[in-house]
Every structure is written in structure tokens, then in C-alpha cells.
Backbone as a chain_set.jsonl record, in Angstrom:
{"seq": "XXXXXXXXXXXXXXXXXXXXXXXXXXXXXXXXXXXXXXXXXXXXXXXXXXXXXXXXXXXXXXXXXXXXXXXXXXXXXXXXXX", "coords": {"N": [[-44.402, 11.266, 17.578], [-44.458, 13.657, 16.073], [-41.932, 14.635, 17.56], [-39.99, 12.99, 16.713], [-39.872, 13.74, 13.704], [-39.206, 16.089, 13.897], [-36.484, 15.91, 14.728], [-35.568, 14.454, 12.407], [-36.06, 16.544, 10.146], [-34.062, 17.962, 11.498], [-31.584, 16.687, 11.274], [-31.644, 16.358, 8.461], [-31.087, 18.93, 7.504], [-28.806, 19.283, 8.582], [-27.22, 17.648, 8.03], [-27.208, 18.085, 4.865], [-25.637, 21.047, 5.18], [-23.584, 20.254, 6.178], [-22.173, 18.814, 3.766], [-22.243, 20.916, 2.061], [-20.922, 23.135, 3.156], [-17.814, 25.091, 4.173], [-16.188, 22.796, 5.341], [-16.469, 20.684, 3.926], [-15.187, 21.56, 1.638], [-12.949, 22.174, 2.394], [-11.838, 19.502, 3.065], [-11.865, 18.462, 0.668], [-9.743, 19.989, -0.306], [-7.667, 19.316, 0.689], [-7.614, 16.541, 0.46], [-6.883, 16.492, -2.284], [-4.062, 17.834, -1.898], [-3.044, 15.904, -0.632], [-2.768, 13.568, -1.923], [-1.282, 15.02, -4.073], [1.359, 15.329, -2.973], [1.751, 12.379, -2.148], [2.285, 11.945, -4.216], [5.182, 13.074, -5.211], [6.692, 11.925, -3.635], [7.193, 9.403, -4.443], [5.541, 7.009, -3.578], [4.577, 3.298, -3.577], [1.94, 1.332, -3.836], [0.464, -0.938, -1.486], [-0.333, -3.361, -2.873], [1.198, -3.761, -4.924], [3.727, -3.05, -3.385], [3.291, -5.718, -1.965], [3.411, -7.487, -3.809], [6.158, -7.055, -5.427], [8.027, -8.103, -2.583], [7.122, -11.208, -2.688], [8.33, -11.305, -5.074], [11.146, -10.738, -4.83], [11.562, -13.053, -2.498], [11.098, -15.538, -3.887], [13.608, -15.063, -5.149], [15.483, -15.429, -3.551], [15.641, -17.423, -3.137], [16.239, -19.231, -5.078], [18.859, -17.995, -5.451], [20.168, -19.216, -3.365], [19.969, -21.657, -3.861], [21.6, -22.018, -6.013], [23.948, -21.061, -4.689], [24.185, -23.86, -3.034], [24.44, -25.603, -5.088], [27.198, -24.359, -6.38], [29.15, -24.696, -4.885], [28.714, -27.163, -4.4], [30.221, -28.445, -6.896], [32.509, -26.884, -6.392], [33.515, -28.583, -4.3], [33.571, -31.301, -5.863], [35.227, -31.137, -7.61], [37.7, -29.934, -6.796], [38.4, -32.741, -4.846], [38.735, -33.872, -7.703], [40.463, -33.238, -8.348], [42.474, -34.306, -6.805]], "CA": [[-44.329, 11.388, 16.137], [-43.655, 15.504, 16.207], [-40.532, 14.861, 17.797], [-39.737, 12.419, 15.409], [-40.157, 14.137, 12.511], [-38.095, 17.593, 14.285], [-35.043, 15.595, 14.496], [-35.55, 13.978, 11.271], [-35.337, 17.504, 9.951], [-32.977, 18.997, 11.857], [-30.461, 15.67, 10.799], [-31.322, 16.343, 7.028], [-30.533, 20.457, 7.152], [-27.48, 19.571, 9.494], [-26.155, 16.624, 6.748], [-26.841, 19.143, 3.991], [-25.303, 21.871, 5.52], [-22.402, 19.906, 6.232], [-21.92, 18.828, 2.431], [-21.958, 21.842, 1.11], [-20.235, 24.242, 3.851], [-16.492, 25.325, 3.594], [-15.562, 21.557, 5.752], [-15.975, 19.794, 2.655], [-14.227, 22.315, 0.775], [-11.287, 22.29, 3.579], [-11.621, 18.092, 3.227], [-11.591, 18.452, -0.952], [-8.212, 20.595, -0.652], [-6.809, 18.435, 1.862], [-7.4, 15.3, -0.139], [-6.221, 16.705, -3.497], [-3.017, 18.454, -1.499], [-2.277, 14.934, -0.088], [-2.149, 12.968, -3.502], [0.051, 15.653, -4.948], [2.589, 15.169, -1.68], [2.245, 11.738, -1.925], [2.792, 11.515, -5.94], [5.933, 13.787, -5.506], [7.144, 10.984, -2.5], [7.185, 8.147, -5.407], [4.939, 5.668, -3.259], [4.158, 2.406, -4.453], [0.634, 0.728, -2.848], [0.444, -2.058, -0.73], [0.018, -4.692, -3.545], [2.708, -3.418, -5.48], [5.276, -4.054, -2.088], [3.156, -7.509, -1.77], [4.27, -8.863, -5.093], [8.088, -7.398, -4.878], [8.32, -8.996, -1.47], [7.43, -11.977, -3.432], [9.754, -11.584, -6.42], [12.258, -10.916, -3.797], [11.562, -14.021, -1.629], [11.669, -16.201, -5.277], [14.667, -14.571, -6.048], [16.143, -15.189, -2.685], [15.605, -19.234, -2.817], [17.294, -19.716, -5.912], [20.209, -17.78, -5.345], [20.639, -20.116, -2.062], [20.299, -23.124, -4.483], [22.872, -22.362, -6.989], [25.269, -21.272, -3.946], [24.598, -24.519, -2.809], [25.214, -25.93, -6.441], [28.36, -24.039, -6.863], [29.941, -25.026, -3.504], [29.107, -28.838, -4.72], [30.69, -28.217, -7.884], [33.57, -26.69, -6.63], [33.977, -29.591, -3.559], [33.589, -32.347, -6.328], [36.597, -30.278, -8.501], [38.67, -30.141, -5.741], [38.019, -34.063, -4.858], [39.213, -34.951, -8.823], [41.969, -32.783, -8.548], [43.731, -35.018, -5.822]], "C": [[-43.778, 12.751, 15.757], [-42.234, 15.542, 16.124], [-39.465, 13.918, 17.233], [-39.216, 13.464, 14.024], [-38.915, 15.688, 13.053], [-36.691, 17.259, 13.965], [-34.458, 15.136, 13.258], [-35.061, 15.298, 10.438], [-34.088, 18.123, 9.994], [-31.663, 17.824, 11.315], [-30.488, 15.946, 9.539], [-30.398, 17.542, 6.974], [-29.017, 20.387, 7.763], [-26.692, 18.913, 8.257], [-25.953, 17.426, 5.411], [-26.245, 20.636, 4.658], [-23.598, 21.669, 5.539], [-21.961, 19.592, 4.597], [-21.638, 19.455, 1.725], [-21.483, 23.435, 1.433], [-18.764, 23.9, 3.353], [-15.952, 23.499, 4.143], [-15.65, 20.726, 4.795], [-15.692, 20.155, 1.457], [-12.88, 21.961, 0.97], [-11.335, 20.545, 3.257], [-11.434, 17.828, 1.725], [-10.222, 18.868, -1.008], [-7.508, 19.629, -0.074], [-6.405, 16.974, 0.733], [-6.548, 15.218, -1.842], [-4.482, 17.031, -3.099], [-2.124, 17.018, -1.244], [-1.791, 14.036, -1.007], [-1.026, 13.778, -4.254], [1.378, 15.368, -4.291], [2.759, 13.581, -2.438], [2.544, 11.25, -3.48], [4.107, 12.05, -6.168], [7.173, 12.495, -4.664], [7.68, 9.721, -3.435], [7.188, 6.737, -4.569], [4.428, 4.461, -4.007], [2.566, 1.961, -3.085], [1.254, -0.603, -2.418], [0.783, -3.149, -1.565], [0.842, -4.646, -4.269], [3.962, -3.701, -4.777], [4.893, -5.018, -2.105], [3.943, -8.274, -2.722], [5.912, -8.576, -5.361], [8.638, -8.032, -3.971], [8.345, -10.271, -2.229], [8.162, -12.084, -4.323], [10.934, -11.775, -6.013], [12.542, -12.423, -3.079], [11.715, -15.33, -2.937], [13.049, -16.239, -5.079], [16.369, -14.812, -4.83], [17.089, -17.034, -2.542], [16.321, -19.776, -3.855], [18.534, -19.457, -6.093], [20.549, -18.846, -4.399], [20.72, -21.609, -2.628], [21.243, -22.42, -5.339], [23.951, -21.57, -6.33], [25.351, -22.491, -3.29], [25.048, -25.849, -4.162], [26.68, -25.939, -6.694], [29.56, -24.905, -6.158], [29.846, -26.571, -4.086], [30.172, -28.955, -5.789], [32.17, -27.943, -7.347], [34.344, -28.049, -5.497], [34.19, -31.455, -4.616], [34.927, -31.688, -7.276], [37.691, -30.45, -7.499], [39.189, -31.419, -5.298], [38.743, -34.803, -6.167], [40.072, -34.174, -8.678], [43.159, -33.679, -8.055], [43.842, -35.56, -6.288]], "O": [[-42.705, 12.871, 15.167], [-41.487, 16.057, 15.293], [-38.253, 14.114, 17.319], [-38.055, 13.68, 13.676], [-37.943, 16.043, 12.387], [-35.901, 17.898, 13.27], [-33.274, 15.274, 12.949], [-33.899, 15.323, 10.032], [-33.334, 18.597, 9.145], [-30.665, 18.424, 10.916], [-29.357, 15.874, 9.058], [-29.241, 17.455, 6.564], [-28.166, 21.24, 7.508], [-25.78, 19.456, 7.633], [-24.85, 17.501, 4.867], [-27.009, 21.486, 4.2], [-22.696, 22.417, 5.162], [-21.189, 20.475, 4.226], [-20.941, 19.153, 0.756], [-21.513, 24.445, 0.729], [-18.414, 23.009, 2.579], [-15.306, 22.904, 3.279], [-14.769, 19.867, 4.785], [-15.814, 19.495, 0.425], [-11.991, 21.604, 0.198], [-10.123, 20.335, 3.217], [-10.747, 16.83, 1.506], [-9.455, 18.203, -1.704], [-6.562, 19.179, -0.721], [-5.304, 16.561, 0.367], [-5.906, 14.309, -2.367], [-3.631, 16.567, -3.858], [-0.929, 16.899, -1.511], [-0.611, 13.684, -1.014], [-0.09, 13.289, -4.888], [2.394, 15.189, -4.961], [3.7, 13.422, -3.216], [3.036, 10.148, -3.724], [4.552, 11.71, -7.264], [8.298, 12.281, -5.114], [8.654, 9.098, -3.013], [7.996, 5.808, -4.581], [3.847, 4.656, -5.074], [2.393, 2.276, -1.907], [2.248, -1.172, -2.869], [1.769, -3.856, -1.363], [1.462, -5.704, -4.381], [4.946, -4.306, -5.203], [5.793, -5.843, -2.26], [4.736, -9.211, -2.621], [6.761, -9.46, -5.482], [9.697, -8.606, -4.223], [9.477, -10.642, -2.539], [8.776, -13.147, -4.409], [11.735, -12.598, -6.458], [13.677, -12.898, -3.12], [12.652, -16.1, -2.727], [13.655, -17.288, -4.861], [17.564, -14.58, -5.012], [18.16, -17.533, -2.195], [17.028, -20.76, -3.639], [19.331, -20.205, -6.661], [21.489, -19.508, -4.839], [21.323, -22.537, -2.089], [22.133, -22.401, -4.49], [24.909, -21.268, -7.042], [26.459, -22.655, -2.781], [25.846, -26.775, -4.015], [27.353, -26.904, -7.055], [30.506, -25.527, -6.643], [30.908, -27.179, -4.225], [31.116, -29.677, -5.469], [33.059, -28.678, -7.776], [35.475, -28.468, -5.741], [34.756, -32.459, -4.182], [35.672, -32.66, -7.402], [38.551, -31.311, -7.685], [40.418, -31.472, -5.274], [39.245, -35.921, -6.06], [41.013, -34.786, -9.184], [44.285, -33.827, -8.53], [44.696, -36.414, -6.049]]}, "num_chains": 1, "name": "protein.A"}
């Protein structure tokens, strides 16, 4: 139970120690430093590329139907010409 209770201690003073030493000062700068980088980079997030990929992949299937539209169009033109 003693030696219980020692480590129990010594894990609180270590977890507060860590919280409120310079390493989560140095991990506050870091994380603010890295948003400014990556706001200057003009990233988009993940679901932001998910749904252009999709708009893209839309955008991909209908062009491929009205080139195969056109191509009918122009083989049935060609056809009344003769």
C-alpha cells in the first residue's frame, strides 16, 4: 500500500511538472509556429481534396459522355452528307 501510494505521488508531481515546465511551452510554440507555416503553404484538409476528387471524377464522366455524343453526332452528319 506505501509503495503504492509513493508512485502514485511521484506520477502526479512528474505529470504536473511536465504541464507546466518549459516542454509544454517548447510544444505550444511549436504548434502555433506550425499553423502559421502551414497557413502561409495554402493547404486544403483532407475533406476538402475528398470532395474535389469527387467534383473532378463527376466532371470527368460527363465530359467522356458528350465526347461520345459529339463523335455520334458528327458520324451521323457525315453518314447524311453522302
Amino acid at each position: 500500500m506505501l509503495n503504492a501510494r509513493i508512485f502514485e505521488d511521484l506520477s502526479a508531481k512528474l505529470s504536473e511538472a511536465a504541464n507546466s515546465g518549459p516542454a509544454k511551452d517548447i510544444e505550444k510554440n511549436m504548434r502555433v509556429l506550425l499553423a502559421q507555416g502551414f497557413a502561409k503553404l495554402d493547404l486544403v484538409t483532407r475533406e476538402e481534396f475528398d470532395v474535389q476528387a469527387q467534383v473532378l471524377a463527376r466532371t470527368r464522366e460527363k465530359l467522356t459522355a458528350l465526347e461520345a455524343r459529339v463523335a455520334e453526332l458528327e458520324a451521323q452528319r457525315s453518314t447524311a452528307a453522302k
